[in-house]
C-alpha positions as CSV (number, residue, x, y, z in Angstrom):
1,X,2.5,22.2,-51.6
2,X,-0.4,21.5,-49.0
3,X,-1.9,18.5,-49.0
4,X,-5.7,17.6,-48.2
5,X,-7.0,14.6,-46.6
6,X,-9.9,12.5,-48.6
7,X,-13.0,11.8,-47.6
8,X,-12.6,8.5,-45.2
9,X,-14.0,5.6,-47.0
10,X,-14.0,2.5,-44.9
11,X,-12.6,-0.3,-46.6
12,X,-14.6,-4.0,-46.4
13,X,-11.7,-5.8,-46.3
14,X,-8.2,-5.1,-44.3
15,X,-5.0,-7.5,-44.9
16,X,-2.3,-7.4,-42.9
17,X,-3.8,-6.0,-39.8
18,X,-1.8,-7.8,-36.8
19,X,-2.4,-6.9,-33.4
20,X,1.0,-8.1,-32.4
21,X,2.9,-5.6,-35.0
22,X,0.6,-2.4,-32.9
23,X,1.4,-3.0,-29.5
24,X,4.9,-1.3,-28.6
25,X,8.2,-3.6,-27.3
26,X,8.1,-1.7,-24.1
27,X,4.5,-1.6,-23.4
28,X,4.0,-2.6,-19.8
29,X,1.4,-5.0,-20.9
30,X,3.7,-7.0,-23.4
31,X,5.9,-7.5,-20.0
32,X,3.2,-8.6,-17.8
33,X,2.6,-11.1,-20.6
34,X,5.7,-11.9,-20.5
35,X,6.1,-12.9,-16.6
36,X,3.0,-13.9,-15.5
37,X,1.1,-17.2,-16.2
38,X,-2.4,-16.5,-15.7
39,X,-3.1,-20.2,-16.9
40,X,-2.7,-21.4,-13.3
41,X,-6.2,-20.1,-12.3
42,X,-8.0,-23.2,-14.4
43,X,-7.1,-25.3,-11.4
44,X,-7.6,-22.7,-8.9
45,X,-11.5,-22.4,-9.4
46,X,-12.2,-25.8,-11.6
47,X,-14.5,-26.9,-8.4
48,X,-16.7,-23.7,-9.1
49,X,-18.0,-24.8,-12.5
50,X,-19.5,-27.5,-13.6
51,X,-20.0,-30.0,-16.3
52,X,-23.0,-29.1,-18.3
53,X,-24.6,-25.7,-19.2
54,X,-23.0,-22.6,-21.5
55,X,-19.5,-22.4,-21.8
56,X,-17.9,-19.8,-19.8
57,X,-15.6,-17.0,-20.8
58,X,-12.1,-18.5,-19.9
59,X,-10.9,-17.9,-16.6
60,X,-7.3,-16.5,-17.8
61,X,-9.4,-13.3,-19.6
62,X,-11.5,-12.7,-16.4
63,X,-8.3,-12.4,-14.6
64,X,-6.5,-10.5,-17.1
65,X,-10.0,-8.2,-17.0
66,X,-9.6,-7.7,-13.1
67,X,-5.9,-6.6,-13.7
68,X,-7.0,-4.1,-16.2
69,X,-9.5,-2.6,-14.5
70,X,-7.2,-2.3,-11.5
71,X,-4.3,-1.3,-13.5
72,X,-5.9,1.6,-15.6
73,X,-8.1,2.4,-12.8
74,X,-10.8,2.2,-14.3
75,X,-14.2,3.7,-12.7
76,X,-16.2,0.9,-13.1
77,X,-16.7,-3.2,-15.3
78,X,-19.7,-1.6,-17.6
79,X,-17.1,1.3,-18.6
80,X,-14.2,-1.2,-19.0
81,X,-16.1,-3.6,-21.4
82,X,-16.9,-0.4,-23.1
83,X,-13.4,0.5,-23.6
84,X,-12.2,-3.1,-24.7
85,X,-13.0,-2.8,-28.1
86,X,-11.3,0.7,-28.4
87,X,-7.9,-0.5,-27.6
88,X,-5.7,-2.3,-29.1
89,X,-3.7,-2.9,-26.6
90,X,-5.7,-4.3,-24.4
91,X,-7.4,-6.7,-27.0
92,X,-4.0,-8.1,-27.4
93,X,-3.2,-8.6,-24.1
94,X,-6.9,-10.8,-23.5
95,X,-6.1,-13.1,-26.5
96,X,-8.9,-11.1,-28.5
97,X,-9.1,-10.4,-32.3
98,X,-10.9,-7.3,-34.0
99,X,-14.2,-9.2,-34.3
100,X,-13.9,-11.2,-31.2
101,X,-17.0,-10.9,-29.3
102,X,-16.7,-8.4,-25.7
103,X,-18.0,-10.5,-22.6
104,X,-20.9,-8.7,-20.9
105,X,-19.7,-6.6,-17.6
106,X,-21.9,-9.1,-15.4
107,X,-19.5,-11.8,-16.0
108,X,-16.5,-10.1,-13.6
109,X,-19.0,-9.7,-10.8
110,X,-20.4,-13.3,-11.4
111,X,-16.7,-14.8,-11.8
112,X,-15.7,-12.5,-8.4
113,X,-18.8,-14.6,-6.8
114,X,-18.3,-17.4,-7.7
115,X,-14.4,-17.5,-7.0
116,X,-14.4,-16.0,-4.1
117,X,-11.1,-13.6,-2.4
118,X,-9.3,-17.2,-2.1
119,X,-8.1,-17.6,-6.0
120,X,-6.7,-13.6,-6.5
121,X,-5.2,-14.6,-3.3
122,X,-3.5,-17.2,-4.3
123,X,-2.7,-14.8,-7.3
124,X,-0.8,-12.3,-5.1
125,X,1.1,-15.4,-3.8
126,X,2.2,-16.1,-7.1
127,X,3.4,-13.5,-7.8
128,X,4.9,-12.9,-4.5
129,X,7.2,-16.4,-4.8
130,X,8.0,-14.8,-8.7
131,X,9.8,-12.2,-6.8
132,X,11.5,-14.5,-4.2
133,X,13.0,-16.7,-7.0
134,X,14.0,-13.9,-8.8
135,X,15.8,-12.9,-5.8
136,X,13.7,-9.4,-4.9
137,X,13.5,-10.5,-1.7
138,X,16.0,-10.7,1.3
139,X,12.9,-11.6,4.0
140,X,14.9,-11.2,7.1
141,X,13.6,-7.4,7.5
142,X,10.6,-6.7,7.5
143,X,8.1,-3.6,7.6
144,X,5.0,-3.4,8.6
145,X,2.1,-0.7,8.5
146,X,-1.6,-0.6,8.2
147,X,-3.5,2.2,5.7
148,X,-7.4,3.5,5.7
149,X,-9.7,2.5,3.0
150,X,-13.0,4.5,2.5
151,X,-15.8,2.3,2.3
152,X,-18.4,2.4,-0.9
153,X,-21.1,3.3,1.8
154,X,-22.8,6.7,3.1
155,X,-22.6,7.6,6.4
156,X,-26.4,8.2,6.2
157,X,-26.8,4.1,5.3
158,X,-25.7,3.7,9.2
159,X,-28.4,3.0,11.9
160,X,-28.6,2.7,15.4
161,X,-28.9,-0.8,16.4
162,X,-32.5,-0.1,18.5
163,X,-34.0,1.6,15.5
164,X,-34.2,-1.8,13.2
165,X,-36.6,-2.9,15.7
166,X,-39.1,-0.8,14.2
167,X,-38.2,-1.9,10.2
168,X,-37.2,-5.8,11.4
169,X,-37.7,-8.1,8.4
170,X,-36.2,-11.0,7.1
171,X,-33.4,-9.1,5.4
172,X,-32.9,-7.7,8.5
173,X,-31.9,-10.5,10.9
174,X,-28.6,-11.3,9.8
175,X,-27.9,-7.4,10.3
176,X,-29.1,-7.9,13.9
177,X,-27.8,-11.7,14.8
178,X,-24.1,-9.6,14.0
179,X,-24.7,-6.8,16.7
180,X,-25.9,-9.2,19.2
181,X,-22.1,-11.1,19.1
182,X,-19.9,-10.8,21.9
183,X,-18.0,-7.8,22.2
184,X,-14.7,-9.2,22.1
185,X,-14.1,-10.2,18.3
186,X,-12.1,-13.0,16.7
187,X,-8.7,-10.4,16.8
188,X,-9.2,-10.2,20.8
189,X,-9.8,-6.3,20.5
190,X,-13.1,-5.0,22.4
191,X,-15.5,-2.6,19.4
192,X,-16.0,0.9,20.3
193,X,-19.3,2.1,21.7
194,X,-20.0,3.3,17.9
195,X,-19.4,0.2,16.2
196,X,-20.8,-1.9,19.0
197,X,-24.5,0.1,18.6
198,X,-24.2,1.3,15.4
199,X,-24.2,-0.7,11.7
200,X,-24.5,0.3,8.2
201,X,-27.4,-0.9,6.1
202,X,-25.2,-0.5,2.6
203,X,-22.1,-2.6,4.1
204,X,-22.3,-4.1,6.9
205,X,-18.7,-5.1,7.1
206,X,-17.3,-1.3,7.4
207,X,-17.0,0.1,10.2
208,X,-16.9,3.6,11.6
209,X,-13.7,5.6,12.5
210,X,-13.0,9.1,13.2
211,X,-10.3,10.1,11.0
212,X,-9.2,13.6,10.1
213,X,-11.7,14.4,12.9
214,X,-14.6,13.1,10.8
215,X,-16.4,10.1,11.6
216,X,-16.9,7.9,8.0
217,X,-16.9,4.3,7.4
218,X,-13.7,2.8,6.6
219,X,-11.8,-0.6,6.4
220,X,-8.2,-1.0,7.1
221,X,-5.3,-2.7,5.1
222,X,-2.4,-4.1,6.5
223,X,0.7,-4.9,4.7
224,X,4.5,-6.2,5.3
225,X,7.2,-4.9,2.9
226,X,10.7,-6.4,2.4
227,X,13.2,-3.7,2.0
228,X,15.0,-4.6,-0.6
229,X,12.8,-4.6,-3.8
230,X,9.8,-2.7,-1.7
231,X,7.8,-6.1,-2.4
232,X,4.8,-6.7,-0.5
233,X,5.2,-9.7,1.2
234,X,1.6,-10.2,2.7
235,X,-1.8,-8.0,3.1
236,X,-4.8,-8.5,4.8
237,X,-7.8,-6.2,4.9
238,X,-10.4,-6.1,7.8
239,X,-12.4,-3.4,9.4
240,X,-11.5,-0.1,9.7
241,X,-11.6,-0.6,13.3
242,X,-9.5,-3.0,14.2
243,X,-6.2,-2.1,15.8
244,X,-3.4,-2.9,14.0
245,X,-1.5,-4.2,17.0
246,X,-3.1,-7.4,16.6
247,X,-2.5,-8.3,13.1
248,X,1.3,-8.0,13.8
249,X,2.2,-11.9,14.9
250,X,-0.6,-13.3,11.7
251,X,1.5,-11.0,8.9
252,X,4.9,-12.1,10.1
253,X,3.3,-16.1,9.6
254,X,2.0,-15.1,6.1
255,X,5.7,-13.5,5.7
256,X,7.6,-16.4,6.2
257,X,4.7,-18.9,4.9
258,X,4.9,-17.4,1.8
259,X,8.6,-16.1,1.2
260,X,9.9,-19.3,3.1
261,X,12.3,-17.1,4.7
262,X,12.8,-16.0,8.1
263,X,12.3,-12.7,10.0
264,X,14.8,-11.4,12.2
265,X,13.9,-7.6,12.5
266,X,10.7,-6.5,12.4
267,X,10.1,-2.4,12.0
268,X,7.1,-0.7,12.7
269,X,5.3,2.3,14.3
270,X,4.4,2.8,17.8
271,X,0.5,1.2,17.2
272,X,2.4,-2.2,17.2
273,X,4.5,-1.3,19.9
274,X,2.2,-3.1,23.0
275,X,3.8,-5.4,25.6
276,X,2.0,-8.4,24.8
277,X,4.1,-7.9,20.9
278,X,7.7,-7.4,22.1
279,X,7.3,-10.2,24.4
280,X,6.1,-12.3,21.4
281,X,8.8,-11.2,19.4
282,X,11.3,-12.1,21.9
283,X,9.8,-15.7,22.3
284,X,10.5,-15.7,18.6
285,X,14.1,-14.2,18.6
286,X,12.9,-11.3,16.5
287,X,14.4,-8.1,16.8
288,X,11.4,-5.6,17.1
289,X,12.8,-2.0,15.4
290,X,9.5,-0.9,17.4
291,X,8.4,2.2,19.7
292,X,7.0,1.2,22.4
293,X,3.5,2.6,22.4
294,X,3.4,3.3,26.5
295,X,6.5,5.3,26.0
296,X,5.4,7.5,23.3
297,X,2.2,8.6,25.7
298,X,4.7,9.8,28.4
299,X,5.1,13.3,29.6
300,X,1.2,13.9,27.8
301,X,-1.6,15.3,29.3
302,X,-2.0,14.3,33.1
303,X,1.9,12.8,32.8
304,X,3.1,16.1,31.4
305,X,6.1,17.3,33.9
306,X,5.4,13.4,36.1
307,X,8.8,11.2,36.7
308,X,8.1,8.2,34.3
309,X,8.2,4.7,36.0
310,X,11.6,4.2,34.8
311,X,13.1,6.9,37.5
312,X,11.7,4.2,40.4
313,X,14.6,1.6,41.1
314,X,13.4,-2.5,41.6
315,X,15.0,-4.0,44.7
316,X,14.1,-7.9,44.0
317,X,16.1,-8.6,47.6
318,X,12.9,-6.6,49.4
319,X,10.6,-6.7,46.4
320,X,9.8,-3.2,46.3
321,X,10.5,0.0,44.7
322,X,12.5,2.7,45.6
323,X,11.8,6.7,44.5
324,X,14.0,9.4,43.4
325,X,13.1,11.0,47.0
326,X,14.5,7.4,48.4
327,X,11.6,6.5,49.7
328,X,10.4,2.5,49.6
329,X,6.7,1.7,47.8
330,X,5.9,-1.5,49.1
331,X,4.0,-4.7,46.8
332,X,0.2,-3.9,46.4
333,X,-1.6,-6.4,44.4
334,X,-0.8,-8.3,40.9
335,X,-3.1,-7.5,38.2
336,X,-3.6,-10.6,36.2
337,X,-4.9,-9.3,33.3
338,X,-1.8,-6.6,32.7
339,X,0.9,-9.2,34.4
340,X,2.0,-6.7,36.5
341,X,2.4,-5.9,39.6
342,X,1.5,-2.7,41.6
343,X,3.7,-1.1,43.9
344,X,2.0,2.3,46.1
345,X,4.0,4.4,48.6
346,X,2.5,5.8,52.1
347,X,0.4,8.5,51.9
348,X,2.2,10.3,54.4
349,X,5.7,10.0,52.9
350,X,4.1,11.3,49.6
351,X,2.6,13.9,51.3
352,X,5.8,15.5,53.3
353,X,7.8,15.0,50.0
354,X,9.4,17.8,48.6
355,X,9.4,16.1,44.7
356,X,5.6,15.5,45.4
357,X,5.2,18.2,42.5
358,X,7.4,15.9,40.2
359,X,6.3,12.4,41.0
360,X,2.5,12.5,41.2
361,X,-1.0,14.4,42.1
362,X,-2.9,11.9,43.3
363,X,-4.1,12.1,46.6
364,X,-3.2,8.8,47.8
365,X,0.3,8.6,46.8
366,X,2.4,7.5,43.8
367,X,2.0,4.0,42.4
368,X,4.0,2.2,39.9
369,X,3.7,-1.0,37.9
370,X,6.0,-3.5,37.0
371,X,5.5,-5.9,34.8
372,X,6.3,-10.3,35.2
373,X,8.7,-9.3,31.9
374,X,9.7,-6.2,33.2
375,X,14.0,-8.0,32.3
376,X,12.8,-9.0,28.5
377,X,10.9,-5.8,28.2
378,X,13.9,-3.5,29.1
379,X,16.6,-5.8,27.0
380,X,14.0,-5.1,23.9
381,X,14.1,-1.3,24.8
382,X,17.6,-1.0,24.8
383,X,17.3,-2.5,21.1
384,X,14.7,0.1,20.1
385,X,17.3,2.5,21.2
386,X,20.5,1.1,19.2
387,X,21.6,3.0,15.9
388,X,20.1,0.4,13.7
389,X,16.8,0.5,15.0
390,X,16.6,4.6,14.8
391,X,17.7,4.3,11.2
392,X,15.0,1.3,10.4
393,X,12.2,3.3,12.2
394,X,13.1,6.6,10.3
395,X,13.0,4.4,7.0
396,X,10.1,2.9,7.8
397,X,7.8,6.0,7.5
398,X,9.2,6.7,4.0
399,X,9.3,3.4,2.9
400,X,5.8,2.4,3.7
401,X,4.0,5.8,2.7
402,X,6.1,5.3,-0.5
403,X,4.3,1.5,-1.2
404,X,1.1,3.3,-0.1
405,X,1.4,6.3,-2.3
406,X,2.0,3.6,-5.4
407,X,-1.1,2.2,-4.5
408,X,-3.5,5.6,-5.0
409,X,-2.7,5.3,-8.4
410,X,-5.1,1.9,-8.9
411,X,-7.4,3.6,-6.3
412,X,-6.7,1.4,-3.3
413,X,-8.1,4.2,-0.9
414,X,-11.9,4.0,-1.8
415,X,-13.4,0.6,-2.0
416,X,-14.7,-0.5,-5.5
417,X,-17.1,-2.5,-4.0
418,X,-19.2,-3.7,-0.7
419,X,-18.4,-6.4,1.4
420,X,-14.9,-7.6,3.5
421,X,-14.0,-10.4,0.3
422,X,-14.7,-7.7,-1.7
423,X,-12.6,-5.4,-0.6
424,X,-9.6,-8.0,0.0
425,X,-9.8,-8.6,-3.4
426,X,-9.7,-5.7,-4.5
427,X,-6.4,-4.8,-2.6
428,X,-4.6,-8.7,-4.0
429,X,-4.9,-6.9,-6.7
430,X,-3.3,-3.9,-6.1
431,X,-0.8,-5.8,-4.3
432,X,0.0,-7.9,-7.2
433,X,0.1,-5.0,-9.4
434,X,2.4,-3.1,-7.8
435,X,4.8,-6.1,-7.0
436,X,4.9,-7.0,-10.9
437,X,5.9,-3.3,-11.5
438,X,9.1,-3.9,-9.3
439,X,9.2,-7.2,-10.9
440,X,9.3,-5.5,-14.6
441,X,11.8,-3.2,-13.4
442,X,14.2,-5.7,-11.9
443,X,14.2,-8.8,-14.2
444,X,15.8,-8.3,-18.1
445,X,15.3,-12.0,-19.2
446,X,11.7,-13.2,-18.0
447,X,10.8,-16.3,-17.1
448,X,6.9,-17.2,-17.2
449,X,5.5,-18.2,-13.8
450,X,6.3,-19.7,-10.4
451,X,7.5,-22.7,-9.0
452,X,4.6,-24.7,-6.8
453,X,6.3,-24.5,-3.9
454,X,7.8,-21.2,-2.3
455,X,11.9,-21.4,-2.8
456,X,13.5,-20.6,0.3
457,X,16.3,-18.0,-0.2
458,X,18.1,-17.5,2.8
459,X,21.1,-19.9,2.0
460,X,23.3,-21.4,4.4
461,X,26.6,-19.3,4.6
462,X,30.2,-19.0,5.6
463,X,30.4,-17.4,9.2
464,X,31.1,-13.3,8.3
465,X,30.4,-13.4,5.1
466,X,29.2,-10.6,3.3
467,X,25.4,-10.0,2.2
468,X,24.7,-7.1,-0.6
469,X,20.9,-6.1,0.0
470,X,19.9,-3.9,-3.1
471,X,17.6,-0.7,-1.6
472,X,15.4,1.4,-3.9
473,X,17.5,4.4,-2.7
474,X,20.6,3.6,-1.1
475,X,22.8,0.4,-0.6
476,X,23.3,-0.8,2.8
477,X,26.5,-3.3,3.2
478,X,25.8,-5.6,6.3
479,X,27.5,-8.9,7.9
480,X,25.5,-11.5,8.8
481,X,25.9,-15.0,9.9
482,X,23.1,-17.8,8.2
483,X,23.3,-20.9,10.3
């Protein structure tokens, strides 16, 4: 027998209508409950309200609000309010009843304002030390990459730096006072011709790369990930322009700042590969899994078919170098800047030599560099060479386009907003998100928040002792020794 639905009569009253009985055991928002303590953030931003006026909407739901905006991906604040009251899930998860009252969108971008990036910082932190104490992290290898995020800004919103002096107003000035800085930045890099001449009227902060061979505006996110878990241990988010070979040393500090532990390998790609890096990371007894970038440029272009420096023999006795042909190049100058020194053969010897064809075709002869380091340097490429470090560099590419893949999902690669904070905040939380995901996977009987101090992991040891290190897709069994 067929049965037929009645007419839907909305009832005045419902009884027994409990949001808690609606949301699944297994819902990944019942587990992020479960873990995370958003109460902290009442003393993170307590300075940025005051004493008198309207009561605010409590800082744990504007956090939870960010999350779900992030986590869901959704496109924008006005849609997610929207949505609030549709789902019961979500109501649950902000503390809210059926007839609680929806904040108005404006409150996330006035809370975002008035917070600043500094408390979802602290937020990634958090949850960061969550997965040290729950043991996600090892912290003694670390992996390091950087990632392109498009800008909310039109490449027609970018102007050459000459043409504001026709439309110069007040809102203008603070455009121009940034163009007229030196051109060295704060990260010790020198800004492209582009960048140097040319600013965008939307977001000023962006800047313009050519990627894909098409110019856009773009910043740049850079992230460490410990192996074990795939946690991300530290982000930082700057211009798109900004080489990544400088943020190397400052995400290795925010590393071991945060995880308390200490790094002994670092893996990376060839961008972080400079000289002025692997000489840091021998002053810090780090083992730098890292190509070095003058090595990958070799036998390119003009070098294609050249003998690379490494064919000319040092003879400290004499202080010069010696050829393949035999012949001696004698000490030029020392460049102070590269800390090297410069070594030229005679024109004539280069130009009777029968490997001329091989070595160079420069009119003047061959010349060669050799760096102050040129001992430390070659001990750290032997290293680079060593089974280990072949297997940690092949990982790394998988490993860190994995964490970055994860990330598309929440929509790290386009900028929700304008602005460097912005941005940075946006990409905590994306951080964060993706961290508690591993954290849900990994830990059966949760424990609500973090410690208030980072809790230090790498125990003292028995000499040979063994250390398990759990990967994502294989188990590596190593010996180390703690001291």
């Amino acid at each position: 027998m067929m049965g037929y639905q009645d007419r839907p009569q909305d009832n005045l009253f419902h009884y027994h209508i409990y949001l808690e009985t609606r949301v699944r055991q297994n819902h990944p928002l019942r587990r992020i409950k479960e873990l995370i303590d958003f109460g902290f953030i009442y003393d993170e931003v307590k300075e940025s309200y005051g004493t008198k006026g309207n009561v605010s909407v409590p800082p744990p739901v504007i956090l939870k609000l960010m999350l779900l905006l992030v986590l869901y991906n959704v496109r924008s604040e006005r849609e997610l309010m929207e949505t609030v009251p549709e789902r019961l899930d979500w109501l649950w998860f902000l503390g809210y009843g059926l007839d609680t009252p929806i904040p108005d969108h404006s409150v996330l971008s006035k809370a975002r304002t008035r917070w600043g990036s500094e408390a979802f910082r602290r937020f990634f932190e958090r949850i960061v030390i969550q997965c040290v104490e729950a043991g996600l992290v090892d912290g003694t290898k670390l992996f390091i990459d950087a990632s392109l995020i498009e800008a909310n800004a039109s490449n027609n919103s970018v102007l050459n730096r000459h043409s504001l002096e026709r439309y110069l107003k007040k809102g203008y000035e603070e455009l121009e006072g940034r163009l007229d800085k030196d051109d060295d930045d704060k990260d010790g890099h020198t800004r492209s011709d582009v960048n140097a001449h040319h600013i965008s009227m939307t977001d000023p902060d962006a800047s313009i790369v050519n990627y894909g061979g098409k110019p856009k505006l773009y910043y740049k996110t850079h992230r460490t990930v410990d192996p074990a878990w795939e946690i991300i241990t530290a982000v930082e988010v700057t211009p798109g322009a900004v080489n990544e070979a400088h943020r190397l040393l400052p995400l290795i500090d925010s590393h071991e700042a945060i995880t308390g532990t200490t790094v002994a390998t670092a893996v990376a790609d060839s961008m972080y590969g400079t000289i002025e890096n692997m000489l840091a990371l021998s002053t810090r007894q780090i083992k730098g899994h890292i190509p070095f970038l003058k090595k990958t440029h070799e036998n390119k272009g003009r070098k294609r078919g050249i003998f690379p420096e490494e064919a000319f023999t040092y003879d400290p006795d004499a202080d010069t170098m010696i050829c393949p042909a035999g012949k001696r190049l004698k000490k030029r100058t020392f460049h102070v800047r590269k800390q090297s020194t410069e070594y030229i053969g005679s024109k004539k010897d280069c130009t009777e030599c029968a490997l001329r064809p091989q070595c160079t075709r420069n009119s003047l002869g061959r010349s060669v560099h050799r760096h102050r380091h040129k001992d430390v340097l070659d001990l750290m490429l032997n290293e680079i060479t060593s089974p280990s470090a072949r297997r940690d560099i092949a990982t790394r590419k998988h490993l860190m386009e994995r964490s970055f893949a994860r990330a598309v999902r929440y929509s790290f690669d386009r900028a929700r907003w304008r602005g460097l904070w912005r941005v940075s905040i946006q990409e905590y939380l994306t951080a964060a998100l993706q961290n508690i995901m591993a954290l849900i996977a990994a830990v059966k009987n949760p424990t609500r928040g973090v410690r208030a101090l980072p809790l230090k992991i790498a125990t003292v040891m028995a000499a040979g002792e063994h250390l398990w290190c759990r990967y994502r897709r294989y188990f590596v069994w190593k010996t180390e020794t703690l001291l």
